[in-house]
C-alpha positions in Angstrom: 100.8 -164.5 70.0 102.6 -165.4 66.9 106.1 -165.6 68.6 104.6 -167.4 71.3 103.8 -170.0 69.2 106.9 -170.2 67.2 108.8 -170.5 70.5 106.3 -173.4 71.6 107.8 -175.1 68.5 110.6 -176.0 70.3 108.9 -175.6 73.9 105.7 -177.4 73.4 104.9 -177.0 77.3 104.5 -173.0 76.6 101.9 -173.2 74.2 99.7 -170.8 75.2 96.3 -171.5 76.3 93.7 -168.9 75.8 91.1 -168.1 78.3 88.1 -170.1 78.2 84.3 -167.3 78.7 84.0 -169.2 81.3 87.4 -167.8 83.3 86.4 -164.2 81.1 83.4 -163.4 83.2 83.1 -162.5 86.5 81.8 -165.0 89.2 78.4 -163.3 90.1 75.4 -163.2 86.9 74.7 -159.5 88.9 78.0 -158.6 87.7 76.1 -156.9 84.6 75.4 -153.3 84.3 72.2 -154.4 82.6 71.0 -157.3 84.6 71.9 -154.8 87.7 69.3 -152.5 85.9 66.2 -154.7 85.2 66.5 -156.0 88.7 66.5 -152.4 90.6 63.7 -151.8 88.5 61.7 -155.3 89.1 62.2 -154.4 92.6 60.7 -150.7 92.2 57.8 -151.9 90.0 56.8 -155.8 91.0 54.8 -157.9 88.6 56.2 -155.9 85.5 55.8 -157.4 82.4 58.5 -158.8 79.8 57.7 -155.5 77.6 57.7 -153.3 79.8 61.1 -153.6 81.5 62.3 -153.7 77.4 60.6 -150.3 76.5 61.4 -148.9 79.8 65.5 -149.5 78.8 65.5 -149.6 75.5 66.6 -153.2 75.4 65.6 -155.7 72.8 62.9 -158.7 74.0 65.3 -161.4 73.4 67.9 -159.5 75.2 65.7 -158.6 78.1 64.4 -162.3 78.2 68.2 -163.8 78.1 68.9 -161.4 81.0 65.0 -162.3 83.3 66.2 -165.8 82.8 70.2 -165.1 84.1 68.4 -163.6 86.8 65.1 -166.1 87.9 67.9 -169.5 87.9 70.0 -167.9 90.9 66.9 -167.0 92.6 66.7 -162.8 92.4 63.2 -162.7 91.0 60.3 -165.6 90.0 57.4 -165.4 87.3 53.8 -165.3 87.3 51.2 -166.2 84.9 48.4 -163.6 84.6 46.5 -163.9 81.9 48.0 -163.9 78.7 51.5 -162.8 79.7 53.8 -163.2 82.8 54.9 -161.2 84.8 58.3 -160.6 87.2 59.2 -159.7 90.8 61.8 -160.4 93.8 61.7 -163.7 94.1 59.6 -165.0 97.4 58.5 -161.6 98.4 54.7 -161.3 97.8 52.2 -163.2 98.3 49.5 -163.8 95.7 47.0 -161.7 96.3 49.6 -158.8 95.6 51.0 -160.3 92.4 47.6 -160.3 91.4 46.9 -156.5 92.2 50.1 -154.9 91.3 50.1 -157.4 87.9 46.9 -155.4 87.2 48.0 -151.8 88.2 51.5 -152.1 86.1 50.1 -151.9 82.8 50.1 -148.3 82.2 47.0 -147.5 80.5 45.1 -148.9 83.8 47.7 -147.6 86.4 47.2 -143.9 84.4 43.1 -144.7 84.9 43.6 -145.6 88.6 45.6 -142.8 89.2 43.4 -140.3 88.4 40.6 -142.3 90.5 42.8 -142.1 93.0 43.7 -138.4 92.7 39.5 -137.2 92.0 37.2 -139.2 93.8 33.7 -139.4 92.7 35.0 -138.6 88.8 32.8 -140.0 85.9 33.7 -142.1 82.9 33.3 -139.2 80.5 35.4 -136.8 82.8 37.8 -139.6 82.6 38.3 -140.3 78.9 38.2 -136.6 78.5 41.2 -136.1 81.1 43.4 -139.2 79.6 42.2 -138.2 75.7 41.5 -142.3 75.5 38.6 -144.2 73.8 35.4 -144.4 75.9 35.2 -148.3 75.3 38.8 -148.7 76.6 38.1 -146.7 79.7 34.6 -148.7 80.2 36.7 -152.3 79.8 39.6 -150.7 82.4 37.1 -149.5 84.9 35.2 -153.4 85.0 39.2 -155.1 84.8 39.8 -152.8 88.2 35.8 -153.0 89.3 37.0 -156.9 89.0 40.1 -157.0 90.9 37.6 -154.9 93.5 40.4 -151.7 93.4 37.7 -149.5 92.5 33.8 -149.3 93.4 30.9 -146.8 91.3 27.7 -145.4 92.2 25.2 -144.2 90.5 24.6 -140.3 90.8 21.7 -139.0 88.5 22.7 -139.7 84.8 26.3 -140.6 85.7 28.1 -143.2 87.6 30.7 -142.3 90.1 34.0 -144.2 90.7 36.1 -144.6 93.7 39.1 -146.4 94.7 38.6 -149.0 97.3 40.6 -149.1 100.7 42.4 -152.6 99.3 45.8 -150.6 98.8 46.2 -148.6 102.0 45.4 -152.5 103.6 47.5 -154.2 101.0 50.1 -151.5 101.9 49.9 -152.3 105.5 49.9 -156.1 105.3 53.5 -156.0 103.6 55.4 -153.8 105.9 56.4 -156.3 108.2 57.3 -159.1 105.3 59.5 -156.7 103.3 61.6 -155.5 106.3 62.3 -159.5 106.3 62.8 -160.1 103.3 65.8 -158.1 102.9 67.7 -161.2 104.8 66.7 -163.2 102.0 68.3 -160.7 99.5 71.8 -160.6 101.3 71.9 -164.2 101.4 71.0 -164.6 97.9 73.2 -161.9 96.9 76.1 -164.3 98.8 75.4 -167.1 97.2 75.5 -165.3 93.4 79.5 -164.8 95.0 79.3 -161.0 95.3 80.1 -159.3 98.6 77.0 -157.1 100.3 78.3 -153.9 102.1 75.0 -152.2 103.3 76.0 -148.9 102.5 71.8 -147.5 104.1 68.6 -149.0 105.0 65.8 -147.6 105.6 62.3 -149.0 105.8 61.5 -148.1 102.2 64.9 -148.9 100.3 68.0 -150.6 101.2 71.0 -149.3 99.6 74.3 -151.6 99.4 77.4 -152.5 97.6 78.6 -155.4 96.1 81.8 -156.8 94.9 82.9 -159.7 92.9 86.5 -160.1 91.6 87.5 -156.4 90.5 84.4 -155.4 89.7 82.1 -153.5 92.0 79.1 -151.4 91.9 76.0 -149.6 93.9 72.3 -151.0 93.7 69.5 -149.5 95.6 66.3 -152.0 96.0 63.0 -150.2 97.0 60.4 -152.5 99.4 57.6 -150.6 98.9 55.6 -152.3 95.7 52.3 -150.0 96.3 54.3 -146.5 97.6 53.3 -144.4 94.4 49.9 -145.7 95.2 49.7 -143.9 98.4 48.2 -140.6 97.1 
């Protein structure tokens, strides 16, 4: 650099010109290992919250915020506001009954609760504080937050009250079929307009698997389309 600059001296035209970050980065935001990994796994676990994708990778909240943000202004995910937090997911792909449901079920102490509903039908609240080693007040507040959203139901039976899981998944599961196998137009032509190249690589009806390219850089993503699959016990 230093000889450049003594031979622009006497060749001002030469002066070199460094790179602005602009011309440094590459032309598509998904061009980010990171970015790349928060939106695989918004796509595998819609209406996650801001938290969760951090602890999931490690990443710092700001960081993870900077990067939700990069993502939301080209149009690969949108926000939701449920409660007193938001939550994420592919942008245009649910409606809001299922941001609604799945923004419940992805907090893990309630997804661990519904899980084992799901898994013993008919269990009671002390079998099930005993089984997840929780507090019996936070299992009685979960069990009326999914009573609530009508995922579960209880009966009484003697001195105990039963709890089920409702048929609202399996019909929730059913009702998106048809819109995710759409919706994975949407993706490629978003993907286009970011300035990568998608090369479908597989597709099946539960993930699609592609490639994409943008300058020299490339790299494989796989995007799942089934939000309520691990539900499906």
């Amino acid at each position: 650099m230093l000889k450049e600059l003594k031979k622009s001296i006497l060749r001002p035209d030469k002066l070199p010109h460094p790179k602005s970050e602009k011309e440094k980065e590459p032309t598509s935001i998904l061009m980010n290992e990171k970015r790349q990994k928060i939106l695989q796994h918004i796509f595998k676990f819609p209406c996650i919250h801001l938290h969760g994708i951090a602890r999931n990778f490690g990443f710092s909240i700001n960081a993870t915020r900077w990067h939700i943000r990069k993502l939301k202004h080209v149009g690969y995910i949108d926000e939701f506001n449920l409660g007193h937090r938001k939550v994420y997911f592919p942008n245009k792909s649910l409606s809001d009954v299922d941001i609604k449901i799945l923004g419940v079920l992805n907090d893990k102490k309630i997804e661990e609760l519904y899980t084992e509903i799901l898994k013993i039908p008919g269990i009671t609240q002390k079998e099930l504080y005993e089984r997840l080693n929780k507090k019996q007040s936070t299992i009685a507040d979960n069990l009326a937050l999914l009573e609530n959203h009508k995922l579960i139901n209880s009966r009484k039976d003697g001195l105990y009250r039963r709890y089920y899981a409702t048929s609202i998944i399996t019909n929730r599961e059913k009702a998106t079929r048809k819109p995710m196998k759409k919706y994975r137009r949407f993706l490629i032509q978003t993907l286009e307009r970011d300035g990568v190249e998608p090369e479908i690589l597989r597709s099946t009806d539960k993930n699609f698997h592609i490639r994409i390219r943008s300058g020299k850089g490339k790299s494989e993503l796989i995007f799942y389309f089934t939000p309520y699959d691990r539900f499906m016990i």
